[in-house]
DSSP file (Angstrom, degrees, kcal/mol; ACC not computed):
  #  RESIDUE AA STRUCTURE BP1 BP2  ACC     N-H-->O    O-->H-N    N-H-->O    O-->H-N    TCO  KAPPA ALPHA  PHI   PSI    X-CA   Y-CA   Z-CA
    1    1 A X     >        0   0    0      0, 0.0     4,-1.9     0, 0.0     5,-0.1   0.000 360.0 360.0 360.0 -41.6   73.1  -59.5   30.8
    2    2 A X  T  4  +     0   0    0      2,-0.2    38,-0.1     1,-0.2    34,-0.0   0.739 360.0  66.6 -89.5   1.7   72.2  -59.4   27.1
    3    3 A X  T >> S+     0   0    0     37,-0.2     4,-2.5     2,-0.2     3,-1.1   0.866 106.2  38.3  -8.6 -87.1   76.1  -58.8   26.8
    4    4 A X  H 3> S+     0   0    0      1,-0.2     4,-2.7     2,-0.2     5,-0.3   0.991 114.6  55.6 -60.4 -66.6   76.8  -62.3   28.0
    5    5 A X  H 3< S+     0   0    0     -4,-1.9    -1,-0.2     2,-0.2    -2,-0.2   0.327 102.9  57.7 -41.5  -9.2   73.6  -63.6   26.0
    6    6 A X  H X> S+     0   0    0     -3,-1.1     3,-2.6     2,-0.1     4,-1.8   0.825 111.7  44.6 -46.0 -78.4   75.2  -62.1   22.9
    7    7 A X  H 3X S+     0   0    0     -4,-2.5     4,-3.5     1,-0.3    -2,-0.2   0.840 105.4  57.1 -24.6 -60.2   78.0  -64.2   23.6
    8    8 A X  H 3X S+     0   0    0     -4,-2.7     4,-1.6     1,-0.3    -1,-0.3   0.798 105.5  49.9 -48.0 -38.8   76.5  -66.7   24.2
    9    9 A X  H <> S+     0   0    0     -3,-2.6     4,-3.7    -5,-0.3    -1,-0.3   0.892 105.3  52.1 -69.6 -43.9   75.1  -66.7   21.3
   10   10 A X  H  X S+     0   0    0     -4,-1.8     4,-1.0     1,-0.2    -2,-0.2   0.670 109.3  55.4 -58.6 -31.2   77.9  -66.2   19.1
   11   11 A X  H  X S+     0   0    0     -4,-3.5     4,-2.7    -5,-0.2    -2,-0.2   0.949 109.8  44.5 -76.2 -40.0   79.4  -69.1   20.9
   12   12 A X  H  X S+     0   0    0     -4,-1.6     4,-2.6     2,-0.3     5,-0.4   0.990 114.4  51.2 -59.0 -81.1   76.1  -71.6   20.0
   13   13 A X  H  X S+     0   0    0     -4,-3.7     4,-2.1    -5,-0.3    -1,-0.2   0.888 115.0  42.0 -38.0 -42.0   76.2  -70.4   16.6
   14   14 A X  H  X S+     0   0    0     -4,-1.0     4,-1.6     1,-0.2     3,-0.4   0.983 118.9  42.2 -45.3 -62.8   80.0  -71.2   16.3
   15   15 A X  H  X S+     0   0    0     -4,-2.7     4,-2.1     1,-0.2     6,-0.3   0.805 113.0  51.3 -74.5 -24.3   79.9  -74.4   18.0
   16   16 A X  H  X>S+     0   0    0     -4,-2.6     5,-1.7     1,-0.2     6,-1.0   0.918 111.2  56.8 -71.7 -35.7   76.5  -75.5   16.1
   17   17 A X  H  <5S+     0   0    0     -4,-2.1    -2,-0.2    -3,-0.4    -1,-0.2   0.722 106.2  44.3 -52.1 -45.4   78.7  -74.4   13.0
   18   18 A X  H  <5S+     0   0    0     -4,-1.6    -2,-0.2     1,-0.2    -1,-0.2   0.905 116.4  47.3 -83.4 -60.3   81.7  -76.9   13.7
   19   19 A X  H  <5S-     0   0    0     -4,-2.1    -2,-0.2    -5,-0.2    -1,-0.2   0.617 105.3-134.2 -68.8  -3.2   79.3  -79.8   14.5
   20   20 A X  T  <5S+     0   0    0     -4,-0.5    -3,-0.2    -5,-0.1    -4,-0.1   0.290  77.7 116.3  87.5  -1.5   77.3  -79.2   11.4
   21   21 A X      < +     0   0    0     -5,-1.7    -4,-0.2    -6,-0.3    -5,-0.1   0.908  41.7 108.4-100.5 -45.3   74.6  -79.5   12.9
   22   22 A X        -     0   0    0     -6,-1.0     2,-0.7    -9,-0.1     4,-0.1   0.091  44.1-165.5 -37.1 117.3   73.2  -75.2   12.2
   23   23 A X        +     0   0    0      2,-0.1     2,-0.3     3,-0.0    -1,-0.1  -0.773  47.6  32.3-114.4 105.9   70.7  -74.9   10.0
   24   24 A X  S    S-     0   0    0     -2,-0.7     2,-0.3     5,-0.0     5,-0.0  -0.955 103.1 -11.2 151.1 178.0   69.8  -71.5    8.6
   25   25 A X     >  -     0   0    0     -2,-0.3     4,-0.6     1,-0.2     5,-0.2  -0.574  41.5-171.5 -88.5 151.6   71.8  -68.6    7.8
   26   26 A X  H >> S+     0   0    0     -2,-0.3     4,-2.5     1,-0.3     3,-1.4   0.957  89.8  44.2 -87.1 -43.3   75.2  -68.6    9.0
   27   27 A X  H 34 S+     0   0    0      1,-0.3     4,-0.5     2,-0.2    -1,-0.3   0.867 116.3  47.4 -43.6 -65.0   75.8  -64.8    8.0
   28   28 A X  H 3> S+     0   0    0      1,-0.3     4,-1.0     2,-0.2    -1,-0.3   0.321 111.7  48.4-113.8 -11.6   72.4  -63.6    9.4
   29   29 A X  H <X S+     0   0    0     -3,-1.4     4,-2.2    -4,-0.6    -1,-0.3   0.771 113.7  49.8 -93.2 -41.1   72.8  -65.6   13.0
   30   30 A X  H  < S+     0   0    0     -4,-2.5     4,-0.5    -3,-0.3    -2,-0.2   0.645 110.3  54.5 -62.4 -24.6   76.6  -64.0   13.3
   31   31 A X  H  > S+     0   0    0     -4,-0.5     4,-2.5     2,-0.2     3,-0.4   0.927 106.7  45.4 -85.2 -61.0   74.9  -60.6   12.5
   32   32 A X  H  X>S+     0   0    0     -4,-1.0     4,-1.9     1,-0.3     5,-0.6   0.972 116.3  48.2 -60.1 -47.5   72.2  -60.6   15.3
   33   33 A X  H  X5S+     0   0    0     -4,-2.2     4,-3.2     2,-0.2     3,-0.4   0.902 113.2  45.0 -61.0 -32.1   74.7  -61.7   17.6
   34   34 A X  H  >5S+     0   0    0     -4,-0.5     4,-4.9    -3,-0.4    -1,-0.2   0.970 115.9  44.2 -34.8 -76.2   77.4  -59.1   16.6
   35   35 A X  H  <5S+     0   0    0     -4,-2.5    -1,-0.2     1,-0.2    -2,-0.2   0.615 116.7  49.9 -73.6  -8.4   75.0  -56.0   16.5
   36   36 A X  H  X5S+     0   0    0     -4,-1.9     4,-1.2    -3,-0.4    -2,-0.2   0.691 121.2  36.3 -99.1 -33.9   73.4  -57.3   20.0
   37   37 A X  H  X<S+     0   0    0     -4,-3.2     4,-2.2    -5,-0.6     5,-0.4   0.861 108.0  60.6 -93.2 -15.0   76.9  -57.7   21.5
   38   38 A X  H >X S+     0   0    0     -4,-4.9     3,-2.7    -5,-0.2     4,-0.6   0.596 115.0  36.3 -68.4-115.4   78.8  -54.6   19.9
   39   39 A X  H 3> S+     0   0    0      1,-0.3     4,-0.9     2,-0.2     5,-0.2   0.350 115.2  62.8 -71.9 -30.3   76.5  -52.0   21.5
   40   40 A X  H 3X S+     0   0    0     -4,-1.2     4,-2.1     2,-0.2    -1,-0.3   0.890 112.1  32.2 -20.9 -63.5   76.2  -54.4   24.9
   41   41 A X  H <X S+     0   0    0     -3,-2.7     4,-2.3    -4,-2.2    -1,-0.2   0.838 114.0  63.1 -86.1 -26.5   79.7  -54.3   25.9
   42   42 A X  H  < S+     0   0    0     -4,-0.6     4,-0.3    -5,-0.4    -1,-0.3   0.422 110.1  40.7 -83.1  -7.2   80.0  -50.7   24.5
   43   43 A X  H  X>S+     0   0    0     -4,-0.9     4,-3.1    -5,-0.2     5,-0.6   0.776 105.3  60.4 -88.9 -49.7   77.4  -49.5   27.1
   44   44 A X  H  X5S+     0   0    0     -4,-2.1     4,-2.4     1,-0.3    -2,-0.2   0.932 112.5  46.1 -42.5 -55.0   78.8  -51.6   30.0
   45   45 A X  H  X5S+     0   0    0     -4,-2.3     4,-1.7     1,-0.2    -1,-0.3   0.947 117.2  42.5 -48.5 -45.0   82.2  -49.3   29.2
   46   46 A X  H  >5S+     0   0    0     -4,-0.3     4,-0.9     1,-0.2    -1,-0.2   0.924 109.5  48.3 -78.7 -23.8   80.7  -46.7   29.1
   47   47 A X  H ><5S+     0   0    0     -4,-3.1     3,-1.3     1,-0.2    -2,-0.2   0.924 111.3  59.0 -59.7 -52.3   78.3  -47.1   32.0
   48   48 A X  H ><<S+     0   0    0     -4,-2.4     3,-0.9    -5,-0.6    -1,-0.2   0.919 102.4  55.8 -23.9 -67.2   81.8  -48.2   34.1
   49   49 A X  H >< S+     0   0    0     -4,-1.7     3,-0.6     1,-0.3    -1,-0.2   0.552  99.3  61.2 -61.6 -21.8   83.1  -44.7   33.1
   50   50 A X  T << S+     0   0    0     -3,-1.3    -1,-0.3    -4,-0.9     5,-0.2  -0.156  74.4  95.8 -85.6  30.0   80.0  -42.9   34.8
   51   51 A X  T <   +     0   0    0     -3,-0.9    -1,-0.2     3,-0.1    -2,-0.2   0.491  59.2  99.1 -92.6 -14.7   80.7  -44.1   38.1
   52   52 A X  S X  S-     0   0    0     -3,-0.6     3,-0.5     2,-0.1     0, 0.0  -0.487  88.9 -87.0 -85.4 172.1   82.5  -41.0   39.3
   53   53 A X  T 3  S+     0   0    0      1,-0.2     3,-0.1    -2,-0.1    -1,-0.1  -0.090 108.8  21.3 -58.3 152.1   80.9  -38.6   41.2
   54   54 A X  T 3  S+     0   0    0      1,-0.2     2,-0.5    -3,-0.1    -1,-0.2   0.810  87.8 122.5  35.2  49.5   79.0  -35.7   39.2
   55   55 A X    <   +     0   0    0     -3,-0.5    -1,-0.2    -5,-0.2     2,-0.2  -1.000  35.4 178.6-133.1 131.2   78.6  -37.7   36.0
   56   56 A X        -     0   0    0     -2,-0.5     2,-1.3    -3,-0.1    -5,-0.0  -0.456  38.1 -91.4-114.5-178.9   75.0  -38.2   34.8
   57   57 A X        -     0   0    0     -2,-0.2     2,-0.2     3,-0.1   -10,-0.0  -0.857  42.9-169.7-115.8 114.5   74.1  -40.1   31.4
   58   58 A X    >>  -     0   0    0     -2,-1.3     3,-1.6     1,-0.0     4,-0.9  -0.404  44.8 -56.3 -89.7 159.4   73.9  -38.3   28.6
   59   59 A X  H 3> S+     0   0    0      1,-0.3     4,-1.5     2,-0.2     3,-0.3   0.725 129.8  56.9 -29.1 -27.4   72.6  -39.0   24.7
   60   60 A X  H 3> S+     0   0    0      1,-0.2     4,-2.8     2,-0.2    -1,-0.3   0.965 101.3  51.8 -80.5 -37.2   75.1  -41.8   24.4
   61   61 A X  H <> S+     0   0    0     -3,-1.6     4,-1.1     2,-0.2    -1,-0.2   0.804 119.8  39.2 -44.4 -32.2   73.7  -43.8   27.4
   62   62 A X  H  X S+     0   0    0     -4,-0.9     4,-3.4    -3,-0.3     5,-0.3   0.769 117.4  47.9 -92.1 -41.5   70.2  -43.3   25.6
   63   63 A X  H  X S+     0   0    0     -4,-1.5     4,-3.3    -5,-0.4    -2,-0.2   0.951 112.7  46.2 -44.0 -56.1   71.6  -43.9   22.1
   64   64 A X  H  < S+     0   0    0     -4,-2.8     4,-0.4     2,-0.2    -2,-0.2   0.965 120.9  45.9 -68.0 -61.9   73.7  -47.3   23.2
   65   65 A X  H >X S+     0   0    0     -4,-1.1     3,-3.6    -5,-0.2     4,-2.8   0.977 109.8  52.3 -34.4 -74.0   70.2  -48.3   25.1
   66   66 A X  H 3X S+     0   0    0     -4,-3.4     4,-3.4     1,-0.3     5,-0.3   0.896 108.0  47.2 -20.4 -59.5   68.3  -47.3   22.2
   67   67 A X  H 3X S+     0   0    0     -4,-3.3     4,-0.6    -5,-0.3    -1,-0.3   0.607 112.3  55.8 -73.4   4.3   70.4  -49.6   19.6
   68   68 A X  H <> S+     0   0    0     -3,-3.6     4,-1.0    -4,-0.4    -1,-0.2   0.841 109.9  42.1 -90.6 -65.0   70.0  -52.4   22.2
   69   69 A X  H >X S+     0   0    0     -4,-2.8     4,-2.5     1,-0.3     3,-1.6   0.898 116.1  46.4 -60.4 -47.2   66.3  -52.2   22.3
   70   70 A X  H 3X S+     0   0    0     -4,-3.4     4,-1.5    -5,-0.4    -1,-0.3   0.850 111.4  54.1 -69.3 -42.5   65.7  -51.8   18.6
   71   71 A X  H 3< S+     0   0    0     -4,-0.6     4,-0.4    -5,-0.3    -1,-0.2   0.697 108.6  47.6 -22.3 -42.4   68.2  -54.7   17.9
   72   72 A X  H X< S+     0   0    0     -3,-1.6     3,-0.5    -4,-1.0    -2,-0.2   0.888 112.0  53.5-102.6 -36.9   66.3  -57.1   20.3
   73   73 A X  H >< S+     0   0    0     -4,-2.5     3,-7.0     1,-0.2     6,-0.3   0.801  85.4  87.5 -53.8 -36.0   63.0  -56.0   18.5
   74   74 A X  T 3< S+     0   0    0     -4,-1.5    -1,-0.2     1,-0.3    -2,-0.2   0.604  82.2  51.9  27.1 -87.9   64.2  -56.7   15.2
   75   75 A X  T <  S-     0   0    0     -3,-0.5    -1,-0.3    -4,-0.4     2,-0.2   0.607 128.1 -52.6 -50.0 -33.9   63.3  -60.2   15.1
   76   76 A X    X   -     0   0    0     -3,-7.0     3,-1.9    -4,-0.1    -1,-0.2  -0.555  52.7 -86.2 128.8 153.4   59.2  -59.2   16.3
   77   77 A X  G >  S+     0   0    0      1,-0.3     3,-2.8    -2,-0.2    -1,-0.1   0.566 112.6  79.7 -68.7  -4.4   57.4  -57.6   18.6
   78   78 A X  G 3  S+     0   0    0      1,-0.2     3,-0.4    -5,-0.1    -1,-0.3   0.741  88.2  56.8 -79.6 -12.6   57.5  -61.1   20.9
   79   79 A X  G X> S+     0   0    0     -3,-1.9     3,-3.2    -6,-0.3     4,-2.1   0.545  79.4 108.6 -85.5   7.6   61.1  -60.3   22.1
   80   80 A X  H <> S+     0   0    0     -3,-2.8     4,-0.6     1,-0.3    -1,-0.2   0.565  77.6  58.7 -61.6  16.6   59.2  -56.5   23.6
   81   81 A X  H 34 S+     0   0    0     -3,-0.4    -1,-0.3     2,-0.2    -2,-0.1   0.193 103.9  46.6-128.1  -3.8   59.7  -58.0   27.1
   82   82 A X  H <4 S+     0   0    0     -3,-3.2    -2,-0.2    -4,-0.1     4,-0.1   0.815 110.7  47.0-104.4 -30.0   62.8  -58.2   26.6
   83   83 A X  H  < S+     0   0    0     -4,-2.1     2,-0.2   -14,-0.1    -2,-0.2   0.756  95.4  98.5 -58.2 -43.3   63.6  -54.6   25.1
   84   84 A X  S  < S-     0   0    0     -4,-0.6    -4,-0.0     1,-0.2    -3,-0.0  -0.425  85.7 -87.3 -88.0 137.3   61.7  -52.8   27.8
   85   85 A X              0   0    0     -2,-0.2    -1,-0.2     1,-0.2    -2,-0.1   0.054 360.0 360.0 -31.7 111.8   62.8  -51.3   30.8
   86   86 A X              0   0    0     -4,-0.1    -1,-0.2    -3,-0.1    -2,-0.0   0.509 360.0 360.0 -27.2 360.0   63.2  -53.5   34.0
């Protein structure tokens, strides 16, 4: 989900960009979405890859999590309900 809400983001910034309308920095809106979708899509691959039988998740599964959660915090502690475990 916060994969697609990366996107999403990246697309809004784009498109806010094109209509002029974005106010702020362009660099620093292109960065959160970036660093929230690079490690996003790079667990969903990997997660994929742990679907065969006798494969557990190991330090990258916690790592990839990790940079997610610390990412989303970033910004202030008001996004922790979004960082924390379902």
């Amino acid at each position: 989900m916060i994969g697609v809400m990366a996107f999403g983001h990246l697309l809004a910034v784009t498109t806010k960009l094109a209509m002029g309308t974005l106010d702020g920095p362009v660099l620093v809106f292109y960065l959160i979405g970036v660093v929230l979708a690079v490690p996003s899509w790079w667990l969903i691959v990997h997660t994929r890859k742990l679907l065969a039988p006798n494969e557990r998740p190991g330090p990258k599964t916690l790592a990839l999590n990790g940079a997610v959660a610390v990412t989303l915090l970033g910004p202030g502690v008001h996004n922790l309900p979004l960082a924390a475990p379902a």
